[in-house]
N, CA, C and O atoms as CSV, one atom per row, in Angstrom:
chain,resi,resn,atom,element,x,y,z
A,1,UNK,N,N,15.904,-28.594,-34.610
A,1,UNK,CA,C,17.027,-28.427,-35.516
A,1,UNK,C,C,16.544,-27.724,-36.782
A,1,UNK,O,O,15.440,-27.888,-37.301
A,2,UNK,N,N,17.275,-27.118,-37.102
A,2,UNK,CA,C,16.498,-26.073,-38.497
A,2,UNK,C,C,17.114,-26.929,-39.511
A,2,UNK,O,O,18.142,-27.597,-39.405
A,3,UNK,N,N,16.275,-26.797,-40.572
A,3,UNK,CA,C,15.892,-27.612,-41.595
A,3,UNK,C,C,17.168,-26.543,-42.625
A,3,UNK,O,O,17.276,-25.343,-42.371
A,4,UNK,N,N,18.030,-27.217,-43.749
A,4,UNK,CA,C,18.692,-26.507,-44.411
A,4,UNK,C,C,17.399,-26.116,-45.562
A,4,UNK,O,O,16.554,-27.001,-45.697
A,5,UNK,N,N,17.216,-24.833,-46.389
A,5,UNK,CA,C,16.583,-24.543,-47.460
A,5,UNK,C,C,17.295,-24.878,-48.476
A,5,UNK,O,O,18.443,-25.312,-48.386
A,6,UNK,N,N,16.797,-24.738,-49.324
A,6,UNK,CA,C,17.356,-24.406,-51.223
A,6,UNK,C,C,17.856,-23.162,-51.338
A,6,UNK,O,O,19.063,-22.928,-51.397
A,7,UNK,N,N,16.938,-22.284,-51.376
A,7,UNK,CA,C,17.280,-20.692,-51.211
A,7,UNK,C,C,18.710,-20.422,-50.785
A,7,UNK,O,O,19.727,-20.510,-51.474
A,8,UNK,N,N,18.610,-20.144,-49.765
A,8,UNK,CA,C,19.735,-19.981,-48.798
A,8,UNK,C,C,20.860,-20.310,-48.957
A,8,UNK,O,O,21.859,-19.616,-48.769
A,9,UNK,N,N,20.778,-22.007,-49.521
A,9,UNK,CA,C,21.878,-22.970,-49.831
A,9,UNK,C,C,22.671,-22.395,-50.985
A,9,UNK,O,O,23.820,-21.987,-50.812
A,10,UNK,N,N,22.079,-22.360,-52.133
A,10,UNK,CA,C,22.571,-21.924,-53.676
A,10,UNK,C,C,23.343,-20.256,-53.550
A,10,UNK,O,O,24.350,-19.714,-54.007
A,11,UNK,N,N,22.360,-19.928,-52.779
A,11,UNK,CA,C,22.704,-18.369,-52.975
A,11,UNK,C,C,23.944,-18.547,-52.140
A,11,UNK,O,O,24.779,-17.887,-52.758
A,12,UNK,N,N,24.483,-19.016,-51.185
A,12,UNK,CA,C,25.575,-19.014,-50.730
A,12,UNK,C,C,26.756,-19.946,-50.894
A,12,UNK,O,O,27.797,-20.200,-50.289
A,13,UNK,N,N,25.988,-20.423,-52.222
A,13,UNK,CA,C,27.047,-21.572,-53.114
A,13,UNK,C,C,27.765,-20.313,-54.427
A,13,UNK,O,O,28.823,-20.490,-55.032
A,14,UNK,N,N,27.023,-19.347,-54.554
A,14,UNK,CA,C,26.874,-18.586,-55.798
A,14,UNK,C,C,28.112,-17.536,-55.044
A,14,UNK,O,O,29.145,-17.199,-55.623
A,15,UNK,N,N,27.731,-17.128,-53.635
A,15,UNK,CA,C,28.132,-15.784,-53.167
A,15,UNK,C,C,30.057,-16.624,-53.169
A,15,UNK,O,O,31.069,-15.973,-53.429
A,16,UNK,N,N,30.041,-17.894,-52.866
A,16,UNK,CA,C,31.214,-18.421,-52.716
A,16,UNK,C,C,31.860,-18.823,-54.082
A,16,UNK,O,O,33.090,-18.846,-54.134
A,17,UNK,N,N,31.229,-19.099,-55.043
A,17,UNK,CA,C,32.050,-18.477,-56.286
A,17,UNK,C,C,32.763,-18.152,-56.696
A,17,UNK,O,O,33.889,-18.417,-57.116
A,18,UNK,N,N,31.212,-16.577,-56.475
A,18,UNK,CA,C,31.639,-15.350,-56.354
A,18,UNK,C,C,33.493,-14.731,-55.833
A,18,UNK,O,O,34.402,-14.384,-56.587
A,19,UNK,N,N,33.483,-14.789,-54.565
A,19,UNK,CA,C,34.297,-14.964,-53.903
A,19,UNK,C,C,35.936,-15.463,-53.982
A,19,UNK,O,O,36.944,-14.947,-53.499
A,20,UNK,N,N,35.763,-16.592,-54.735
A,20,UNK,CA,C,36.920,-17.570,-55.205
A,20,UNK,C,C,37.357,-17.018,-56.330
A,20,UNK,O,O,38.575,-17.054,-56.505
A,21,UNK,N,N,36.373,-16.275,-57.532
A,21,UNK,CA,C,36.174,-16.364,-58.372
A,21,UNK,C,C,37.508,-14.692,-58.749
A,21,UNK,O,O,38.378,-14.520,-59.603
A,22,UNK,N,N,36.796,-13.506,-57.170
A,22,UNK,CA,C,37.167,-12.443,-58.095
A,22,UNK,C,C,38.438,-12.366,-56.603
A,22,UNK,O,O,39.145,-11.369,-56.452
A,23,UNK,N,N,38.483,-13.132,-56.002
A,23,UNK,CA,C,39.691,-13.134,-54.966
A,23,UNK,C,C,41.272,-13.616,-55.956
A,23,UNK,O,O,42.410,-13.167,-55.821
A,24,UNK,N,N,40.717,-14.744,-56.991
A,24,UNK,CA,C,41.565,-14.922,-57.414
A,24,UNK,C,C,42.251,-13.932,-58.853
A,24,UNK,O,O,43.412,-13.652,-59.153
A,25,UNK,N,N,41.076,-13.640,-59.428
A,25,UNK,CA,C,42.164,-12.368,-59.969
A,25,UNK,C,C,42.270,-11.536,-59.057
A,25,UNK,O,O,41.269,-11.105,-59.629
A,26,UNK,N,N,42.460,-10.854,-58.208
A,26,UNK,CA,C,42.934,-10.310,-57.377
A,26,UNK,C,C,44.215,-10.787,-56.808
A,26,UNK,O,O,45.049,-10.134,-56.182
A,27,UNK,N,N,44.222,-11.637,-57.029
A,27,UNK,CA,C,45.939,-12.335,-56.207
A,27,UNK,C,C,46.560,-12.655,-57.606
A,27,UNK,O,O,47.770,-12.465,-57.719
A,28,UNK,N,N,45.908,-13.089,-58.610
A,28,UNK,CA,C,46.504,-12.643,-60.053
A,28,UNK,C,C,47.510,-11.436,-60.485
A,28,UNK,O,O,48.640,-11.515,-60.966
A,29,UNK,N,N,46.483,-9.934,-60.052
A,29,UNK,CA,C,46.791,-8.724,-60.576
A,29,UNK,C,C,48.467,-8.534,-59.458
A,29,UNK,O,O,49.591,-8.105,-59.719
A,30,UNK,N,N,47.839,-9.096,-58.233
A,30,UNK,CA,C,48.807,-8.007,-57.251
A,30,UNK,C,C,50.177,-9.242,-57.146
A,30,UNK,O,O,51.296,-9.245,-57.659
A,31,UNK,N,N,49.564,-10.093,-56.357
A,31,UNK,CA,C,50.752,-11.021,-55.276
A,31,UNK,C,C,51.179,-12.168,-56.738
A,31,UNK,O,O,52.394,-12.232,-56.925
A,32,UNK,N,N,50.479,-12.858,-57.533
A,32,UNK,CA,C,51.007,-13.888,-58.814
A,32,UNK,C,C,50.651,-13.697,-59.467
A,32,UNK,O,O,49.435,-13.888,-59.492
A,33,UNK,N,N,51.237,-13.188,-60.540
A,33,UNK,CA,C,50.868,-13.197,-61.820
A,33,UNK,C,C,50.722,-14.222,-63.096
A,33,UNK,O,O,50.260,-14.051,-64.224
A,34,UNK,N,N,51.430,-15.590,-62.314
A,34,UNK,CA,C,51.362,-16.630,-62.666
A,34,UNK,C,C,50.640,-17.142,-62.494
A,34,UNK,O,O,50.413,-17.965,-63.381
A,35,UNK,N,N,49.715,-17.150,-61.351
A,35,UNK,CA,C,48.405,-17.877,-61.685
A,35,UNK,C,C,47.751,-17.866,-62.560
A,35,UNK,O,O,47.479,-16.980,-63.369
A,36,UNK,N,N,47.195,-19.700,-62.371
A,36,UNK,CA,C,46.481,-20.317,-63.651
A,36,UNK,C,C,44.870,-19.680,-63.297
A,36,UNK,O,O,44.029,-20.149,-62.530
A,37,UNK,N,N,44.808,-18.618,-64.036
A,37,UNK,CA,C,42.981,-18.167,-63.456
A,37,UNK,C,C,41.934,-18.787,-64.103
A,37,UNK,O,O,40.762,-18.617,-63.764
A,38,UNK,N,N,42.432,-19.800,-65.402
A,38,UNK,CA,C,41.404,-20.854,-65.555
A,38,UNK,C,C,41.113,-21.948,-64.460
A,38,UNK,O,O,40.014,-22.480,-64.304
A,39,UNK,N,N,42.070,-22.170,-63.838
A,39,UNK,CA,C,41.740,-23.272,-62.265
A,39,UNK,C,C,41.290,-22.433,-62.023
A,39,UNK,O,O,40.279,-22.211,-62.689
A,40,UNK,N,N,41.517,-21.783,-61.363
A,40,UNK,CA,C,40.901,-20.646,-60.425
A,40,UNK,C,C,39.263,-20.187,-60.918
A,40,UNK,O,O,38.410,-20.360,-60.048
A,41,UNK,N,N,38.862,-19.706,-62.046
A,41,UNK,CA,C,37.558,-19.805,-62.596
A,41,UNK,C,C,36.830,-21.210,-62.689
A,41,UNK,O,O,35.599,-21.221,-62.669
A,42,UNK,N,N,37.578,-22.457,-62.796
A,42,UNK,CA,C,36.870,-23.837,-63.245
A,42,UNK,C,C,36.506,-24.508,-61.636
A,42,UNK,O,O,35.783,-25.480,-61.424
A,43,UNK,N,N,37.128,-23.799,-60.760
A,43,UNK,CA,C,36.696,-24.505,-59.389
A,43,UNK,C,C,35.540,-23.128,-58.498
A,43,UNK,O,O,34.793,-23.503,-57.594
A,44,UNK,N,N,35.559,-22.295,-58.734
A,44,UNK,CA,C,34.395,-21.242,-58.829
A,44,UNK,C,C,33.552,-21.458,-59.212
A,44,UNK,O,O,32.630,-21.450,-58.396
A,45,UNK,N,N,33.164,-21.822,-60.716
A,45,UNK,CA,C,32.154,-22.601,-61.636
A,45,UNK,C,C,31.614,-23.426,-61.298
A,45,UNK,O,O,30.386,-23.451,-61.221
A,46,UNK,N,N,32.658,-24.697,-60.881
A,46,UNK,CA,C,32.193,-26.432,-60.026
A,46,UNK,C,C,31.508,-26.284,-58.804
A,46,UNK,O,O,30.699,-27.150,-58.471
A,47,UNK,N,N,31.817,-24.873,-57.780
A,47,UNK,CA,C,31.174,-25.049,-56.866
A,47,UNK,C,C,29.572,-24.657,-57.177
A,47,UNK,O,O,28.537,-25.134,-56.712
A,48,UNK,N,N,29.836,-23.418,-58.315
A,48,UNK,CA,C,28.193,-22.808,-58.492
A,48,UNK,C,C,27.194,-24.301,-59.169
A,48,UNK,O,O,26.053,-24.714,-58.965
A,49,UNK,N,N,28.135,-24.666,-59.871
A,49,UNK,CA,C,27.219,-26.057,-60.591
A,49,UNK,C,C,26.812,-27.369,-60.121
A,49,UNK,O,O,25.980,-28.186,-60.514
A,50,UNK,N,N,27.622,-27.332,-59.189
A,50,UNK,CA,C,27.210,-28.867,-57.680
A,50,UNK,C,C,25.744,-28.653,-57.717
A,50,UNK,O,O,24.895,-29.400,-58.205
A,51,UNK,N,N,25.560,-27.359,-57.042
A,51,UNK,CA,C,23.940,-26.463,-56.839
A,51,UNK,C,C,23.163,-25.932,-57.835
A,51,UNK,O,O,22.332,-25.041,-57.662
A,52,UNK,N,N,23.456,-26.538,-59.013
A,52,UNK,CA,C,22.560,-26.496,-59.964
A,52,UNK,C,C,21.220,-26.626,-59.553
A,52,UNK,O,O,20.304,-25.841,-59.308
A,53,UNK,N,N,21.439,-28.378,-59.546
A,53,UNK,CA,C,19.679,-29.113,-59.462
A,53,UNK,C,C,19.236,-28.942,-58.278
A,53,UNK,O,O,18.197,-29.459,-57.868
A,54,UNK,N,N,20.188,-27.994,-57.425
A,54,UNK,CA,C,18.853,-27.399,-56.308
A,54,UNK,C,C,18.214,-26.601,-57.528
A,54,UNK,O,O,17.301,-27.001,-58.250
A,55,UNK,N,N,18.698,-25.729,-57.581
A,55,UNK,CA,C,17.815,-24.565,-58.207
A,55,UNK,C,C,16.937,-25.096,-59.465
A,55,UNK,O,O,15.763,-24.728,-59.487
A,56,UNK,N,N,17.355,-25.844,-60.405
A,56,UNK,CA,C,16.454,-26.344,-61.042
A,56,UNK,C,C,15.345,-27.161,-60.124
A,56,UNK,O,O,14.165,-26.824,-60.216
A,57,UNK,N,N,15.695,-28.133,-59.323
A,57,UNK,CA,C,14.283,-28.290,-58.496
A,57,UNK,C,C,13.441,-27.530,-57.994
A,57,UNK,O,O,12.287,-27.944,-57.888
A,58,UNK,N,N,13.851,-25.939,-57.455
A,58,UNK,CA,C,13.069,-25.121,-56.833
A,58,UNK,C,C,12.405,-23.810,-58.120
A,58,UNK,O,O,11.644,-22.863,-57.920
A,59,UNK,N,N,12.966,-24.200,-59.199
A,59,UNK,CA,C,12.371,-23.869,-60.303
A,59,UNK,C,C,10.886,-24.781,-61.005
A,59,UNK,O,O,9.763,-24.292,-61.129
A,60,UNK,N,N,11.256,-26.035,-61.342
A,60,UNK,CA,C,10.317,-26.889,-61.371
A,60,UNK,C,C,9.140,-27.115,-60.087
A,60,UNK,O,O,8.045,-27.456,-60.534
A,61,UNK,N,N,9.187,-27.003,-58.842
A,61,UNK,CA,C,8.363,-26.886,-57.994
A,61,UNK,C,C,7.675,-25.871,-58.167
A,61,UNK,O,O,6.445,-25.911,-58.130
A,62,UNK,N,N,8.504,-24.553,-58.432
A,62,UNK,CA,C,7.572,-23.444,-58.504
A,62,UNK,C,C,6.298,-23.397,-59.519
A,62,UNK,O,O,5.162,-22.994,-59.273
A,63,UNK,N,N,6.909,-24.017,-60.934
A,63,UNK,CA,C,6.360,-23.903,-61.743
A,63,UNK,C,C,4.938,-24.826,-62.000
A,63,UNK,O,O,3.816,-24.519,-62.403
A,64,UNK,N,N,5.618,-26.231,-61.521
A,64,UNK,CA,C,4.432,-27.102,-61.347
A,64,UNK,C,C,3.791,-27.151,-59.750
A,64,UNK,O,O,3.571,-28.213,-59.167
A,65,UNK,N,N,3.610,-26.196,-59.334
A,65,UNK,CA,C,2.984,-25.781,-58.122
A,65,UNK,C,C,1.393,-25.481,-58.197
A,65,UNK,O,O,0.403,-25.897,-57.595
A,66,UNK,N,N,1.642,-24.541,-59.250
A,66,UNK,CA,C,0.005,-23.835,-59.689
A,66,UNK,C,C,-0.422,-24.974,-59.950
A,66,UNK,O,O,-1.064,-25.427,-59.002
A,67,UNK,N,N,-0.348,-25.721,-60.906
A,67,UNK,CA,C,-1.616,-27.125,-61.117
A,67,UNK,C,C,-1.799,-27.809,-60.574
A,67,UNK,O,O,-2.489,-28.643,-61.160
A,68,UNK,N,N,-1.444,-28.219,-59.013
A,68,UNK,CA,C,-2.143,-29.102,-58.222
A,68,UNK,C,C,-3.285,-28.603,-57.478
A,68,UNK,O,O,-3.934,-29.364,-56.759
């Protein structure tokens, strides 16, 4: 069974965002103009920030790597 990474994980927490992020002004500009694009940006955001403390863990590993 393959093991999930960090890498992999975040970056496709980021790309989904991404995604949410510029899909929804896009349905802003064209199909509602009523949309609330602060929801729409604050649940884009929540998903990139769930996957924070991956990336801060794979930051801190990196870093305290060299001194062992």
């Amino acid at each position: 069974m393959n093991e999930l990474k960090g890498k992999p994980l975040t970056l496709m927490a980021k790309v989904l965002g991404m995604v949410i992020a510029v899909g929804g002004l896009v349905l802003k500009a064209t199909v509602n103009p009523g949309l609330d694009i602060d929801a729409v940006l604050k649940v884009a955001g929540f998903i990139v920030v769930i996957f924070a403390p991956v990336d801060l863990s794979l930051i801190l590993q990196n870093v305290f790597k060299g001194g062992r």
